[in-house]
C-alpha positions as CSV (number, residue, x, y, z in Angstrom):
1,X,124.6,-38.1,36.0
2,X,124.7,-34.6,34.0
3,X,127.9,-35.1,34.7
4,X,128.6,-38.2,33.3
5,X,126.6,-37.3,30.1
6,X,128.9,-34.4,29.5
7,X,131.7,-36.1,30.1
8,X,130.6,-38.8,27.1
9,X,129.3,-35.8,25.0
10,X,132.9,-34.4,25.4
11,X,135.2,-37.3,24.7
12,X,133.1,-38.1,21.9
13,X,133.1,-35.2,19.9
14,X,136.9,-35.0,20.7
15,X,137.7,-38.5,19.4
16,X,135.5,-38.4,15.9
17,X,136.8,-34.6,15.2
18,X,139.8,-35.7,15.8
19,X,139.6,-39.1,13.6
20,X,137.9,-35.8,11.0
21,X,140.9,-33.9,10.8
22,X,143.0,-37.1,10.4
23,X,140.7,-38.0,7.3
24,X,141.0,-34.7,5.9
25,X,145.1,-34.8,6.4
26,X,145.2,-38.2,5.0
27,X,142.9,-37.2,1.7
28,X,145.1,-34.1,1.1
29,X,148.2,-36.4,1.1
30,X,147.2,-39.2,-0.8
31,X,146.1,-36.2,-3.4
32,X,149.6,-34.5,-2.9
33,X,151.2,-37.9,-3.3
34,X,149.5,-39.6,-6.2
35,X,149.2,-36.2,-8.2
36,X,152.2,-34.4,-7.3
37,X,155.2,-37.2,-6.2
38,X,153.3,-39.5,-8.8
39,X,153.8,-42.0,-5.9
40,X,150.0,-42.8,-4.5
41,X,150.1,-43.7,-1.0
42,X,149.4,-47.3,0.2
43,X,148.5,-46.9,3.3
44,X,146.6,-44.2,3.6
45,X,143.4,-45.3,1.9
46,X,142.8,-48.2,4.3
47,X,143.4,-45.8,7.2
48,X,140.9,-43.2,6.0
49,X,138.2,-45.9,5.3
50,X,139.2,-47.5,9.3
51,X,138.7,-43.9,10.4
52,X,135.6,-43.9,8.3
53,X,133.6,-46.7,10.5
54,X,135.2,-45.9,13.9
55,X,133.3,-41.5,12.6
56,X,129.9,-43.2,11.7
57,X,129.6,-45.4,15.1
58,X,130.6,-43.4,17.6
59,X,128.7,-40.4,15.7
60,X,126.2,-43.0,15.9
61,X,126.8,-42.9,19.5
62,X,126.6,-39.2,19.8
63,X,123.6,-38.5,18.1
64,X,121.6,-40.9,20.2
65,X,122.5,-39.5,22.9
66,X,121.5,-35.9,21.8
67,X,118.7,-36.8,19.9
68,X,119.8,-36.0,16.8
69,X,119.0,-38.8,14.9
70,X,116.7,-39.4,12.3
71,X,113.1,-39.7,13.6
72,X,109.8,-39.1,12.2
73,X,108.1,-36.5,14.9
74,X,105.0,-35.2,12.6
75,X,102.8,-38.3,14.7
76,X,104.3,-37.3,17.5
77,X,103.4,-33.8,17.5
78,X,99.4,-34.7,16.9
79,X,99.6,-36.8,20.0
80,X,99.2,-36.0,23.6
81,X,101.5,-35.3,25.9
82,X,100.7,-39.2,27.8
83,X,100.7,-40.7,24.7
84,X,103.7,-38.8,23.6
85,X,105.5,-40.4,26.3
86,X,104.7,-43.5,25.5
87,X,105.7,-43.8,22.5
88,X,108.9,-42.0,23.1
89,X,109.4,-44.9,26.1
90,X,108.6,-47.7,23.3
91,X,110.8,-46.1,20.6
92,X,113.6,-46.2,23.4
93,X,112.9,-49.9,24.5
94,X,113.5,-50.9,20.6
95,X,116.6,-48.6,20.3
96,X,117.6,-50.6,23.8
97,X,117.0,-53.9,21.7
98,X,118.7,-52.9,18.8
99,X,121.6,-51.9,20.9
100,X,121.6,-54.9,22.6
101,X,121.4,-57.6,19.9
102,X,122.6,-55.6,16.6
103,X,125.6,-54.0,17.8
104,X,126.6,-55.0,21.2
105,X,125.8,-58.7,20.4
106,X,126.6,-59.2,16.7
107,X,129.4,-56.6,17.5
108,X,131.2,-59.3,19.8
109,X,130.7,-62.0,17.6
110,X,132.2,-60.3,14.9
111,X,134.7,-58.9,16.8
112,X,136.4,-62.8,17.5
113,X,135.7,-63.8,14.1
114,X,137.9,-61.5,12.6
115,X,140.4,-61.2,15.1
116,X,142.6,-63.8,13.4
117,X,142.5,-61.5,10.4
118,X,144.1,-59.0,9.7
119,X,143.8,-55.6,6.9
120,X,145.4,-55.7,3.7
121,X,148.2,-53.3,4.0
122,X,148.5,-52.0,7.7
123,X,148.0,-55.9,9.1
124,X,145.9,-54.5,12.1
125,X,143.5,-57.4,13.6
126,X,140.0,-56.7,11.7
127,X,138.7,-56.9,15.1
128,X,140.3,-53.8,15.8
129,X,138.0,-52.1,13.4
130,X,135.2,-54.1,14.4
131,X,135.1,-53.4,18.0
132,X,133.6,-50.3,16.6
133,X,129.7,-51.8,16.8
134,X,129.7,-53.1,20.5
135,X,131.7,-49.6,22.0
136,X,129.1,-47.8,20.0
137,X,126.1,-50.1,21.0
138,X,127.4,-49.8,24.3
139,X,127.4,-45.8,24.1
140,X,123.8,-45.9,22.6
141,X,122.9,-47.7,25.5
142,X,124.1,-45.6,27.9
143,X,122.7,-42.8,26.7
144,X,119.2,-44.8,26.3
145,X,119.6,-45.2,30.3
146,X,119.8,-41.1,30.4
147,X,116.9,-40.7,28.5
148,X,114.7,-42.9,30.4
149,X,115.4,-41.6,33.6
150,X,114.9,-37.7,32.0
151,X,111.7,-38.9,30.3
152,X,110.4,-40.2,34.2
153,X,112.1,-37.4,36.0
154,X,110.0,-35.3,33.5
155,X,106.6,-37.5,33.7
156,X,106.6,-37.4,37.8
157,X,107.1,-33.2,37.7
């Protein structure tokens, strides 16, 4: 299962760097070309803002699954180590639901209901920018799996 988790940890950080760098590229062209060739690039900003949502929900993603995502921890460091648990296990069954419903679910719905549309100026499906919520919902809960079996693995030590 480590295994798997690294795996995940891996391709994710290589796909959203990668979608970085192509951001950065793509903002230091449409500078170059709007200030410089006094031509501004058409393309380019619908690409950057694609690249944009695909960054934020599979960083999304990511920092679930290494607990790097905003969470208030001052109650949880005045509680006991049983009750700490618990609400960790409670905070993971609403992330599960959120998961589930919000992105995986709302995801797919909006997925098909913008299929038949497509962007401005590249014409890709809006679904292909969509699919973004349900592939990171999906990764979320994944990673929720990996933490409930760490958090019983490290309750039955």
């Amino acid at each position: 299962m480590m295994q798997i988790r690294r795996w995940l940890d891996r391709g994710l950080l290589g796909i959203t760097s990668t979608l970085m760098v192509l951001m950065v590229l793509g903002v230091v062209w449409q500078v170059f070309s709007r200030y410089v060739l006094n031509a501004p690039s058409t393309f380019m900003e619908e690409l950057m803002r694609i690249c944009l949502i695909w960054i934020a929900m599979l960083g999304a993603g990511y920092a679930f699954g290494t607990n790097q995502h905003l969470s208030f921890s001052f109650f949880q460091e005045k509680m006991t180590d049983k009750n700490r648990k618990r609400l960790q296990l409670i905070n993971m069954v609403l992330i599960v639901g959120f998961a589930l419903v919000v992105l995986i679910k709302g995801g797919i719905d909006l997925f098909f209901v913008t299929l038949d549309e497509t962007t401005a100026i590249l014409l890709l499906p809006r679904g292909v920018v969509n699919v973004a919520l349900p592939i990171s919902g999906l990764i979320i809960l994944v990673y929720q799996v990996f933490h409930v079996v760490d958090l019983y693995r490290s309750s039955s030590q």
